[in-house]
KOLROFI-612423 format. One record per atom (N, C-alpha, C): x, y, z; residue in one letter; atom name. Coordinates in pm, whole numbers. Example, Ala and Ser with C-alpha at 12.3 -4.5 7.8 and 13.67 -1.06 7.14 Angstrom:
// residues 2
    east   north      up  resn  name
    1319    -569     780     A     N
    1230    -450     780     A    CA
    1320    -330     780     A     C
    1285    -225     708     S     N
    1367    -106     714     S    CA
    1290       3     787     S     C
***
This chain:
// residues 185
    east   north      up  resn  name
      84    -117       0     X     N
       0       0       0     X    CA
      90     125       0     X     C
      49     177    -112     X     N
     136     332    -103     X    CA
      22     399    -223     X     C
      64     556    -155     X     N
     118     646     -37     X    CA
      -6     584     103     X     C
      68     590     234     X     N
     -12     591     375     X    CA
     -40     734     373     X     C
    -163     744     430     X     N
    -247     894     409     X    CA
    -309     829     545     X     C
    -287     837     626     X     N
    -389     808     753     X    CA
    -409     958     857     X     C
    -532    1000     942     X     N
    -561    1102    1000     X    CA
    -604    1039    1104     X     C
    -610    1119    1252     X     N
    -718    1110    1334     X    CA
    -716    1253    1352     X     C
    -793    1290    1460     X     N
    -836    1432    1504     X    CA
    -737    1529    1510     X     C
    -614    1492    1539     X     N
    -496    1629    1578     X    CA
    -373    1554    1469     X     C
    -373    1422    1512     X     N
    -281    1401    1421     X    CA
    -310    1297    1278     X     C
    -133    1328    1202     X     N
    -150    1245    1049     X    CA
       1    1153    1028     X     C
     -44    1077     977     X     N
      53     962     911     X    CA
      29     975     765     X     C
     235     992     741     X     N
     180    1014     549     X    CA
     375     950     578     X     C
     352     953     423     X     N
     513     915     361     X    CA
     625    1022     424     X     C
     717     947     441     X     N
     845    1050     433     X    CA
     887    1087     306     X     C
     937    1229     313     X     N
    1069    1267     260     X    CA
    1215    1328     239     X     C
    1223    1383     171     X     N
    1383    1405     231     X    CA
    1363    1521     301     X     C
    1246    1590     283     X     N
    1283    1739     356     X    CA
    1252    1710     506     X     C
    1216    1597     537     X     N
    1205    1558     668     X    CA
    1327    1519     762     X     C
    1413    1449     727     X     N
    1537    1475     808     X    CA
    1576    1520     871     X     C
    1562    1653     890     X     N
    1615    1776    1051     X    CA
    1534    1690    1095     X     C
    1396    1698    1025     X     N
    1287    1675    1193     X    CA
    1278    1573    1240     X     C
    1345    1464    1132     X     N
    1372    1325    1192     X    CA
    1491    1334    1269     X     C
    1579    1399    1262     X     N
    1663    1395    1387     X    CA
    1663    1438    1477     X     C
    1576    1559    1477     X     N
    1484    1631    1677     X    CA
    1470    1483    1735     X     C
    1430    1368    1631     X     N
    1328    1290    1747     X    CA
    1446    1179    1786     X     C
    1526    1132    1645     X     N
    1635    1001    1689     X    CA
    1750    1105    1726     X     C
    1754    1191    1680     X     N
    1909    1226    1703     X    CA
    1930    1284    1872     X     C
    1820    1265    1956     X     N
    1794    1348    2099     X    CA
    1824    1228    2210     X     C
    1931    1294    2299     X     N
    1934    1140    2398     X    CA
    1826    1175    2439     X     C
    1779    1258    2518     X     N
    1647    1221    2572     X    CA
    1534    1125    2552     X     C
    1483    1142    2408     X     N
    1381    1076    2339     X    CA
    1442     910    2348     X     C
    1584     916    2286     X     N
    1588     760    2266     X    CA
    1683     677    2415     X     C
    1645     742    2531     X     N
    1683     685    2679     X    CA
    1609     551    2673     X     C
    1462     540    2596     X     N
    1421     405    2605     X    CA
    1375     379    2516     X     C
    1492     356    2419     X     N
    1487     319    2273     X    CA
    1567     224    2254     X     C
    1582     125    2144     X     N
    1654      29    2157     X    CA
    1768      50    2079     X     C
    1836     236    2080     X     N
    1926     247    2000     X    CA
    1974     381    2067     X     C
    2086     403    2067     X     N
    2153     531    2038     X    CA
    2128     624    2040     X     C
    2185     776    2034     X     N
    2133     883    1981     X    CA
    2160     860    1803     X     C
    2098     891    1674     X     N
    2150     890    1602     X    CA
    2244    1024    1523     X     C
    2286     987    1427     X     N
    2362    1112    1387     X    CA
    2306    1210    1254     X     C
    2346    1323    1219     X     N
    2253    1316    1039     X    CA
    2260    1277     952     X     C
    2392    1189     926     X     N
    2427    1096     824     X    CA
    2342     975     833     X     C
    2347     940     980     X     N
    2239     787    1026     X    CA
    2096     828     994     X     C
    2056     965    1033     X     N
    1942     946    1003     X    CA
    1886     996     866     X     C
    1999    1045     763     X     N
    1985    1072     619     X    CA
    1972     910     553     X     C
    2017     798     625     X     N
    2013     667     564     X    CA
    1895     669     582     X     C
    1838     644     680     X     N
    1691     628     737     X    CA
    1596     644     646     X     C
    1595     825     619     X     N
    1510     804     556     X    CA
    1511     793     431     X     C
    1608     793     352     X     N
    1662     717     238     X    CA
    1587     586     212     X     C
    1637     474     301     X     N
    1555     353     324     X    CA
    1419     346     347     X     C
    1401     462     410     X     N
    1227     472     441     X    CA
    1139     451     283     X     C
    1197     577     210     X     N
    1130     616      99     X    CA
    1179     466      -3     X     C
    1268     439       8     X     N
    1234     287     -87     X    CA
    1173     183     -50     X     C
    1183     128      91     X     N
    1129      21     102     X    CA
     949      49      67     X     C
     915     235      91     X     N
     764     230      53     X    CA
     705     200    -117     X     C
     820     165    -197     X     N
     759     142    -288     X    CA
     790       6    -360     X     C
     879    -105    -240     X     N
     869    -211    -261     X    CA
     754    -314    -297     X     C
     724    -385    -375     X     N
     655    -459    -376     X    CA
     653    -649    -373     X     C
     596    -708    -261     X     N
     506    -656    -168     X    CA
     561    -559     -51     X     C
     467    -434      15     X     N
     557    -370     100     X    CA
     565    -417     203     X     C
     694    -459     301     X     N
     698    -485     418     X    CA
     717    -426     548     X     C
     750    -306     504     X     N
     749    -186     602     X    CA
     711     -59     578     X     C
     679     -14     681     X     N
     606     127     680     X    CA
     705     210     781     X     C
     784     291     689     X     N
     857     408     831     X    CA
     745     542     802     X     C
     709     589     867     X     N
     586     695     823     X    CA
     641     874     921     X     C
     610     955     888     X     N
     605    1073     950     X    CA
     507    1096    1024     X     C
     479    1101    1165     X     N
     399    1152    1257     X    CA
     384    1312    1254     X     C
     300    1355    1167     X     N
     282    1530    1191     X    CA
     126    1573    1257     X     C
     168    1690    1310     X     N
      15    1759    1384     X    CA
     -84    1779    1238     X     C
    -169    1761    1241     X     N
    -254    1784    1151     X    CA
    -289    1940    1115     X     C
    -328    1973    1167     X     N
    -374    2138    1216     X    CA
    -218    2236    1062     X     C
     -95    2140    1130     X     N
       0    2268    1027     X    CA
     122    2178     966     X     C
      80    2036     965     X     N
     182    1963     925     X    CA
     331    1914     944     X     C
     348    2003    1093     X     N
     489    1967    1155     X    CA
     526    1844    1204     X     C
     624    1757    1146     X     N
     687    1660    1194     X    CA
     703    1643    1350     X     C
     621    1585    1460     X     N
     667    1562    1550     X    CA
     677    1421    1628     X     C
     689    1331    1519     X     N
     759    1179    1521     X    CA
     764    1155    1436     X     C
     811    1004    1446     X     N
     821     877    1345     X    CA
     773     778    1442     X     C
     694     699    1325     X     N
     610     587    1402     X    CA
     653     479    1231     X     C
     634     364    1297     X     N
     670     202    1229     X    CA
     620     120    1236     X     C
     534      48    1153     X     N
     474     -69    1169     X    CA
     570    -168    1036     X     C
     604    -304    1096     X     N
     658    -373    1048     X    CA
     576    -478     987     X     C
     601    -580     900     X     N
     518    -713     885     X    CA
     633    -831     954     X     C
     583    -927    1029     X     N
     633    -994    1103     X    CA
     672   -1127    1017     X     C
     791   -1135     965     X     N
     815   -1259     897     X    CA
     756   -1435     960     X     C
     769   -1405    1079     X     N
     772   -1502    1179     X    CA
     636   -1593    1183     X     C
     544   -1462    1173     X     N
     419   -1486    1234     X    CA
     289   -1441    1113     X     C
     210   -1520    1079     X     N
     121   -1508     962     X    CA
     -12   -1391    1024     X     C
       3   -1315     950     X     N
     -87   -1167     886     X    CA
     -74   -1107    1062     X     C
      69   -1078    1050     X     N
     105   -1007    1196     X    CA
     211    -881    1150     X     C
     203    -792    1254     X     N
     319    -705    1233     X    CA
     370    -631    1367     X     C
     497    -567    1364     X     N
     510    -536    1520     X    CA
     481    -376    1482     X     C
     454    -283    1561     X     N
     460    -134    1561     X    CA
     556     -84    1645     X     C
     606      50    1674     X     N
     691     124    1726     X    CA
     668     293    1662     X     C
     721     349    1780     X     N
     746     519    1734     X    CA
     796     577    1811     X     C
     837     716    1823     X     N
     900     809    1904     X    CA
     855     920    1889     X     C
     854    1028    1943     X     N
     776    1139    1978     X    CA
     919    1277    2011     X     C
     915    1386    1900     X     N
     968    1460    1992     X    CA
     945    1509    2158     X     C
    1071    1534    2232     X     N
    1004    1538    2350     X    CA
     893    1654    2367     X     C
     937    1767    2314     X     N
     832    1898    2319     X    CA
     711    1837    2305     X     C
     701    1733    2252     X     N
     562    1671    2181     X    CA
     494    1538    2296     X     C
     568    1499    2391     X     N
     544    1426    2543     X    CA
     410    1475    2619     X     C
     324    1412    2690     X     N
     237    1448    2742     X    CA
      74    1520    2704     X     C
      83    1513    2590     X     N
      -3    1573    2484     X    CA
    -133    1476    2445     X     C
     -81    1315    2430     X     N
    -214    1225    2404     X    CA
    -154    1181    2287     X     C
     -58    1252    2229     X     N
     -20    1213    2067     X    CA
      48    1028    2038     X     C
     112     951    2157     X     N
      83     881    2145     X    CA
       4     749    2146     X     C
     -55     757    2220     X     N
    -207     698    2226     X    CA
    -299     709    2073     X     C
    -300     808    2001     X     N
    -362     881    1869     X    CA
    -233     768    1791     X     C
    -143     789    1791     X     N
       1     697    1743     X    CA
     -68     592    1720     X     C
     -47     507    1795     X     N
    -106     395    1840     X    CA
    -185     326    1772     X     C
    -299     441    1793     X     N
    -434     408    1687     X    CA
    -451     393    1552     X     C
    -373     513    1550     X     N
    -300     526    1396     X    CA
    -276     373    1268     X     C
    -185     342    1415     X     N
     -84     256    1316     X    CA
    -173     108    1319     X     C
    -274      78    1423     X     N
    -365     -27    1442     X    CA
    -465       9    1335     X     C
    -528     140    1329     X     N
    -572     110    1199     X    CA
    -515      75    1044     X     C
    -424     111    1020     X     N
    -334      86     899     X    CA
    -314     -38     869     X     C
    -312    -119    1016     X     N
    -280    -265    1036     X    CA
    -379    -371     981     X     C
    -523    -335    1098     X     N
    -633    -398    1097     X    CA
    -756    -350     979     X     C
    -767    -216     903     X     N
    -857    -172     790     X    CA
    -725    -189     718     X     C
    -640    -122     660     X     N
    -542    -104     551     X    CA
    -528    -254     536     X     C
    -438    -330     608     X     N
    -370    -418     584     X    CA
    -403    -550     623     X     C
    -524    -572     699     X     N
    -623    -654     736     X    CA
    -543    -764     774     X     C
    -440    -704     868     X     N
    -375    -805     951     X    CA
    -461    -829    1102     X     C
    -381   -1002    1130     X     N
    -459   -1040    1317     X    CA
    -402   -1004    1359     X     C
    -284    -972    1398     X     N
    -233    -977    1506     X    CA
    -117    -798    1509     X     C
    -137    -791    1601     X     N
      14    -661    1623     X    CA
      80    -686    1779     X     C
     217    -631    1783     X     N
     251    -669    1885     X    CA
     345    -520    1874     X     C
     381    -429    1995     X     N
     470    -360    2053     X    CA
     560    -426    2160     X     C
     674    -369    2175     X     N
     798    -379    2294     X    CA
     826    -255    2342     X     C
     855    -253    2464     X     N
     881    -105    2553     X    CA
     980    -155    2640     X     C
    1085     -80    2665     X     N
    1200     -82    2759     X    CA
    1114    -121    2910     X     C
    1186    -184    2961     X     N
    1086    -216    3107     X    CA
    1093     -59    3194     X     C
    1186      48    3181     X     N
    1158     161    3245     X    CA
    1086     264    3207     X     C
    1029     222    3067     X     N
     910     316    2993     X    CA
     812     326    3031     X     C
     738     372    3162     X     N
     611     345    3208     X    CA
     537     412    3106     X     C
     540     597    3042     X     N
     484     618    2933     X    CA
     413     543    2857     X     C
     505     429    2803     X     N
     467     376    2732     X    CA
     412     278    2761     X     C
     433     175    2846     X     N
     332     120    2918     X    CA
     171     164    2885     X     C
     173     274    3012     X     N
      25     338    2967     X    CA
     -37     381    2834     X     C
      58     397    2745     X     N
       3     431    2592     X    CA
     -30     313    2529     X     C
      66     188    2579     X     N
     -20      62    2538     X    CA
    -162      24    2568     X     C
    -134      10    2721     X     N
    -248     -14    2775     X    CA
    -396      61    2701     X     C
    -358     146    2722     X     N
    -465     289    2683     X    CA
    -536     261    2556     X     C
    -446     230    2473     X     N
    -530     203    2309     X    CA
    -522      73    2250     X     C
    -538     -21    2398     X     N
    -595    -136    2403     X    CA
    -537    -251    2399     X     C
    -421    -198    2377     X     N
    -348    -349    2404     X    CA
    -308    -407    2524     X     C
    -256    -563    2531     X     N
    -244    -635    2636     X    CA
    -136    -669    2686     X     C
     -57    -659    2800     X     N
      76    -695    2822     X    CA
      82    -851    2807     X     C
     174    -880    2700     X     N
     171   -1049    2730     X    CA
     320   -1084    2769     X     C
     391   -1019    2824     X     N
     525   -1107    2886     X    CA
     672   -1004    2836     X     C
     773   -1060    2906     X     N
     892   -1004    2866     X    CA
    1003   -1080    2829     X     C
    1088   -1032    2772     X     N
    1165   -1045    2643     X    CA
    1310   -1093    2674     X     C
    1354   -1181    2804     X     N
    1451   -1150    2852     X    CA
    1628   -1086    2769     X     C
    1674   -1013    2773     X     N
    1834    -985    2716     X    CA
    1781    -969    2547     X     C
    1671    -914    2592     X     N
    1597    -837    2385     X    CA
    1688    -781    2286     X     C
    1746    -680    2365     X     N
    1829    -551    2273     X    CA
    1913    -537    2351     X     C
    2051    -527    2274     X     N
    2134    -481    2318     X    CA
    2214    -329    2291     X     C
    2202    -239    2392     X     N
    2192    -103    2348     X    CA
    2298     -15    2431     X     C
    2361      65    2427     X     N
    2458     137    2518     X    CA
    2560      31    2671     X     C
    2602     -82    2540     X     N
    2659    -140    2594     X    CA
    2604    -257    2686     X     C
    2477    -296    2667     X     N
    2410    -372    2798     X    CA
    2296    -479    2734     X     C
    2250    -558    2734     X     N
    2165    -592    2730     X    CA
    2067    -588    2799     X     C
    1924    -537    2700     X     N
    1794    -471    2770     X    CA
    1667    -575    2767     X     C
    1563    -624    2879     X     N
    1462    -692    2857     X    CA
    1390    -580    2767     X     C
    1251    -660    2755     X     N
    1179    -584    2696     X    CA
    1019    -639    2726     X     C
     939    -530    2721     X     N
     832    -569    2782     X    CA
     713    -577    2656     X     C
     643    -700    2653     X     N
     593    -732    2522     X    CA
     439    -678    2525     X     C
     329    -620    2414     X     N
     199    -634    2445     X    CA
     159    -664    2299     X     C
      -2    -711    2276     X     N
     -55    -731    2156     X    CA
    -182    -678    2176     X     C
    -217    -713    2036     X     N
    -381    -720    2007     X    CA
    -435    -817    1875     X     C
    -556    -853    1883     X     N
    -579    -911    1813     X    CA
    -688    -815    1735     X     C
    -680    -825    1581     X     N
    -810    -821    1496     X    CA
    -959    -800    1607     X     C
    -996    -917    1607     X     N
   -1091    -915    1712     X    CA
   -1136    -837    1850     X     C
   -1020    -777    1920     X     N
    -998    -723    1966     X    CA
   -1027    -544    1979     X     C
    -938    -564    1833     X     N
    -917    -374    1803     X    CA
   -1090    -322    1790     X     C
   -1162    -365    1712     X     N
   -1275    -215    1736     X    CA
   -1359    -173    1891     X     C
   -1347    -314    1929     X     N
   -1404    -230    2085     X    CA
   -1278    -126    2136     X     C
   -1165    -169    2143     X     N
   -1027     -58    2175     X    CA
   -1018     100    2078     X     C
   -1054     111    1988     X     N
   -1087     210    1929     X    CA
   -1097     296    2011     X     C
   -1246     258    2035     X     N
   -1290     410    2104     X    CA
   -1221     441    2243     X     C
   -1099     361    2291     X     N
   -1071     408    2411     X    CA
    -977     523    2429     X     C
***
């Protein structure tokens, strides 16, 4: 599926492009943001690959990933990147992920995220299953799981290995079946 054109109320999911880069690096290139990320700060060369890779794999066919731009709706400013993957592993599954500039923390925007990318999943792509991972010290995120309906199902022991250490990781899903009563939450 290309171009992703997805909306909810404040925010939008659409394609990257190159003019996105600064603003993709407010969000990877910030230790703050990526303290419970399963990577690094990145750099602008790292994140000029990014989205390099972003914009081709969207016109792979079949597509297997989605790197997308998180902007406010209202004026179109980049204030994440959000990811939904297709799960080789696991039949008509995919995992999601995103990051949030911090200015952009506390707002609801990921929860709206969330939703986002579950719809893309479950109408777009009419997959069962989705699954997220969160650093076990991400309570944030925790609650943004919880919140737009998904279920904690277990952790990940020695998941990622990131600033030298190996990190658990804390797992949740949803099922198809599941997602439209979670909608409206």
């Amino acid at each position: 599926m290309y171009p992703v054109d997805r909306d909810s109320a404040r925010m939008a999911l659409r394609e990257l492009t190159l003019d996105d880069v600064d603003a993709v690096l407010a969000v990877y290139g910030s230790a703050e943001v990526t303290t419970h990320l399963s990577f690094s700060p990145r750099s602008r060369d790292e994140v000029d690959g990014i989205v390099a890779r972003s914009m081709a794999s969207a016109t792979v066919e079949p597509r297997d990933e989605y790197a997308l731009a998180l902007t406010e709706k209202d004026h179109g400013e980049l204030v994440g990147f959000a990811r939904l993957a297709l799960d080789p592993h696991q039949q008509r599954a995919a995992t999601i992920g995103g990051a949030l500039r911090a200015d952009a923390w506390g707002r609801g925007y990921g929860k709206e995220t969330v939703q986002l990318l579950l719809a893309l999943a479950f109408t777009d792509l009419n997959l069962h299953r989705v699954w997220a991972a969160r650093s076990p010290l991400n309570e944030a995120a925790a609650r943004t799981l919880v919140a737009s309906g998904m279920t904690e199902e277990g952790r990940i022991r020695g998941h990622v290995h990131v600033r030298g250490a190996w990190r658990d990781s804390i797992t949740y899903g949803i099922l198809r079946e599941e997602w439209p009563a979670a909608e409206g939450s």
